[in-house]
C-alpha positions in Angstrom: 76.4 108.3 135.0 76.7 112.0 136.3 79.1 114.5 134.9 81.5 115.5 137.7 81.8 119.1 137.9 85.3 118.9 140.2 87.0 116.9 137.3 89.6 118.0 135.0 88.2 116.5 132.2 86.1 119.4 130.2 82.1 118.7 131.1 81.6 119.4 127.3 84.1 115.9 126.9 82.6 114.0 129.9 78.9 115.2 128.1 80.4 113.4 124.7 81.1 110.3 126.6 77.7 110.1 128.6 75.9 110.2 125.1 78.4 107.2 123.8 77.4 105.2 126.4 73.8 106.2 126.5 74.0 105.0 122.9 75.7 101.9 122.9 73.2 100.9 125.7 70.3 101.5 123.8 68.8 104.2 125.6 69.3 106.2 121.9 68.6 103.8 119.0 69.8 104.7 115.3 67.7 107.3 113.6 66.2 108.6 116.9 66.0 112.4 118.1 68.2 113.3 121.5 67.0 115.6 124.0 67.3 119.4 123.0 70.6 121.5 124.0 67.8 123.0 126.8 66.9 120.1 128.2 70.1 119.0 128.2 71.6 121.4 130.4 68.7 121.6 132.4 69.5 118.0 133.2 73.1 118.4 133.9 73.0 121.3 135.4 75.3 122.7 132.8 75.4 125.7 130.0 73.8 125.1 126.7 77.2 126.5 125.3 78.6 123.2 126.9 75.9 120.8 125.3 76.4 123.1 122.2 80.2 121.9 122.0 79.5 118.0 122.5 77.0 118.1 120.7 79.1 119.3 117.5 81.8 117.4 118.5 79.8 113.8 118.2 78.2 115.1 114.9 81.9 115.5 113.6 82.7 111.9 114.9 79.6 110.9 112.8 77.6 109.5 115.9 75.0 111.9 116.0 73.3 113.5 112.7 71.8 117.2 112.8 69.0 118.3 110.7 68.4 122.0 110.4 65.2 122.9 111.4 64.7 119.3 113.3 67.1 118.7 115.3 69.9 116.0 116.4 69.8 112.5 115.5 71.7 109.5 116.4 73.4 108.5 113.7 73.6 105.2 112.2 76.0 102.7 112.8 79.6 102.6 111.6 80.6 100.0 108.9 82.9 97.8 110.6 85.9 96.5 108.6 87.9 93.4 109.8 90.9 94.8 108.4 92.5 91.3 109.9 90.9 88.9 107.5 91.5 88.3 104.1 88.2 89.6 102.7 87.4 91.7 100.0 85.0 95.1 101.0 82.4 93.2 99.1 82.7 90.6 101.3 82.9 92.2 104.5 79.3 93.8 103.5 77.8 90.7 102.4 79.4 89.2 105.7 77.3 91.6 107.5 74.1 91.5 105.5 74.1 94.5 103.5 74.6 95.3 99.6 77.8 96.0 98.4 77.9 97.8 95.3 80.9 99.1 92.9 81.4 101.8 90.8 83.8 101.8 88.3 85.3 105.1 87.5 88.6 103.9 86.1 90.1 101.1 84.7 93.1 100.7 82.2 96.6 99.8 81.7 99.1 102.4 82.7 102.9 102.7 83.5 103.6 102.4 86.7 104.9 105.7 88.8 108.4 105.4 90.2 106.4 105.1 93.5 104.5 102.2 92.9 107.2 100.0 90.3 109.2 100.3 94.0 106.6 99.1 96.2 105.5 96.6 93.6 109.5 95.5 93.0 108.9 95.8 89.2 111.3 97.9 86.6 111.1 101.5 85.7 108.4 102.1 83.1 106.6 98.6 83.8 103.0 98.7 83.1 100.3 97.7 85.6 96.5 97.1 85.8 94.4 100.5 87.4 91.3 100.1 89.0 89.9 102.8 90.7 86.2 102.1 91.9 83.7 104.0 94.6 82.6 100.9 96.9 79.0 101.5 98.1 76.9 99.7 100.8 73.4 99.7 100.6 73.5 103.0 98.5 75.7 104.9 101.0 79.0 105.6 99.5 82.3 104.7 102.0 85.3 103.5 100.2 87.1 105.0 97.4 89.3 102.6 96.7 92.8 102.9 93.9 94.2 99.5 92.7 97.3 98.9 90.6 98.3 95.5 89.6 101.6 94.5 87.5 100.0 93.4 84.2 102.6 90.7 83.6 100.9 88.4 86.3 97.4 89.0 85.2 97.2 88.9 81.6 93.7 91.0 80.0 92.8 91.6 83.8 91.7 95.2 82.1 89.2 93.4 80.3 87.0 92.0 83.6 84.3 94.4 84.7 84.6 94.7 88.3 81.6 96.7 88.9 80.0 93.1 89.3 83.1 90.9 90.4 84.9 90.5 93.4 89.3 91.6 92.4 90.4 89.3 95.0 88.2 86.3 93.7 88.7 87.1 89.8 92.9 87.3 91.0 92.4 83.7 93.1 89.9 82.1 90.7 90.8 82.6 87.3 95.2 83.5 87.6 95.6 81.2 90.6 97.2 83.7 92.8 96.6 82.5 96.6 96.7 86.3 98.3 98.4 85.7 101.5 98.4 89.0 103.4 99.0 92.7 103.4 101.4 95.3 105.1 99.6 98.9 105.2 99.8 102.3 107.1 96.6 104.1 108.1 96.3 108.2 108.7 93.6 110.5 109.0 92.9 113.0 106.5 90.1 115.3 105.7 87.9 115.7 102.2 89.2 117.6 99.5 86.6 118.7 96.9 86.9 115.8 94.6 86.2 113.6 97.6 83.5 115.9 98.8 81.3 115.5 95.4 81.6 111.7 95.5 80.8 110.8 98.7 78.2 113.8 99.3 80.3 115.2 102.3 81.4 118.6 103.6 84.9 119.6 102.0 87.3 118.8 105.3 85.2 115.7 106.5 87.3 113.1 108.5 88.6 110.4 106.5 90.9 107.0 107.3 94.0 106.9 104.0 95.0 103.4 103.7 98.0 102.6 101.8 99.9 99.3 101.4 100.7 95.9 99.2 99.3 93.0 99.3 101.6 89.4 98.4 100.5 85.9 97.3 101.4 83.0 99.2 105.2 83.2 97.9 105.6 86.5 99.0 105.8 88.6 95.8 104.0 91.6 96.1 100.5 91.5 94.0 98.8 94.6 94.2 99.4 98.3 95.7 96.5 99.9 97.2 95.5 102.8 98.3 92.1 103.4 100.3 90.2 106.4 101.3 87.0 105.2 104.0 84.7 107.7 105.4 85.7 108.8 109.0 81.6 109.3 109.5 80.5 105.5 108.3 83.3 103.1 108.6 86.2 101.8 111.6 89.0 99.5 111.4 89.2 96.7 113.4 92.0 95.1 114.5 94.0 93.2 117.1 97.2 94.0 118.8 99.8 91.8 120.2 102.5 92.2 123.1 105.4 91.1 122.5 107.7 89.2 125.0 110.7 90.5 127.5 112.9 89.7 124.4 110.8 91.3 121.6 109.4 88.4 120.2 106.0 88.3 119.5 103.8 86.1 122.0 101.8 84.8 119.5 102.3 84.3 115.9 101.5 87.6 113.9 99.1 87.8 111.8 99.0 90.5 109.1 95.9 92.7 108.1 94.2 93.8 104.7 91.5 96.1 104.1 91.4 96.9 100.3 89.3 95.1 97.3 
């Protein structure tokens, strides 16, 4: 592929997607150096101001790495998430042959915000489980992830130390709640400070906000979320749908889940 200089699409842009490709082919493997911004635009026959931009553009997407004083690195590769399945991050990891681990940095029973005793369907001042833990895979940090669970359903949940244990299996295994599925809404968002320190990012990183409920098998609503990925390290994956002439759905939906 050659970058077309007659094109309205910005060189710096076409540049980005030449590397994409390039690195999906295997022509850059993870961890390996690129080129130099000379050679480069030697190659293309463009301006090093051009390469410049691409190149900082793909190090904000997280695909390429720089290293002051060494140079530009491929990056490497992105956690996927099924957020379509009904698995746990831990189990997504596993799934993929990594080590999930899980730090606990808050756990308790609180009163539910008018926020959450709405999305939850419960009465003002009703207390629920809170679990907030930092999900890591193989040492990297990706997912801090904010649980609350209405305490009335899950008696001494508190109690269960879920650095080690899976919430999804301790909530099917030991309370006999079947977790069905989960409606959510997904928006980009950058870093603050907090976020920063834990994940060992620049303040205004790019970051994926998940927020939804999940319900059991009966359709009561079990668990409010809230999940904050690392725009660097992890995508979302799921499927879409079309729907008919009529508005109904061709196939029979299928809802998706991507916290605990």
């Amino acid at each position: 592929m050659t970058l077309n200089k007659e094109s309205p699409i910005p060189l710096y842009y076409q540049l980005v997607e030449l590397i994409k490709e390039q690195i999906l082919a295997g022509e850059f493997n993870p961890g390996e150096q690129i080129p130099p911004e000379r050679t480069l635009a030697e190659h293309h026959g463009i301006s090093r101001m051009t390469v410049r931009q691409a190149i900082a553009f793909l190090v904000r997407e997280g695909v390429l790495v720089a290293r002051h004083g060494h140079g530009t690195f491929v990056a490497e590769p992105k956690v996927a998430h099924d957020a379509l399945h009904l698995r746990g991050f831990s189990e997504e990891v596993q799934r993929l042959g990594g080590m999930a681990v899980s730090r606990v940095l808050d756990q308790g029973i609180v009163t539910a915000s008018p926020r959450i005793a709405t999305e939850l369907q419960l009465p003002a001042d009703t207390t629920v489980v809170k679990i907030v833990r930092l999900r890591l895979a193989d040492a990297t940090p990706l997912l801090l992830e904010t649980a609350y669970i209405p305490c009335v359903l899950c008696p001494r949940l508190e109690t269960e130390d879920f650095s080690a244990l899976s919430l999804y299996s301790v909530l099917e295994q030991r309370y006999g709640i079947r977790l069905a599925y989960a409606r959510q809404a997904i928006e980009a968002t950058a870093a603050n400070a907090y976020e920063s320190d834990l994940f060992g990012i620049p303040v205004g990183a790019p970051m994926l906000l998940v927020e939804g409920v999940t319900y059991d098998a009966l359709n009561r609503p079990i668990e409010y979320f809230k999940a904050i990925y690392r725009g660097d390290r992890m995508r979302l994956r799921f499927d879409s749908e079309r729907a008919s002439a009529s508005g109904d759905r061709l196939v029979r939906p299928r809802h998706s889940l991507v916290s605990s």
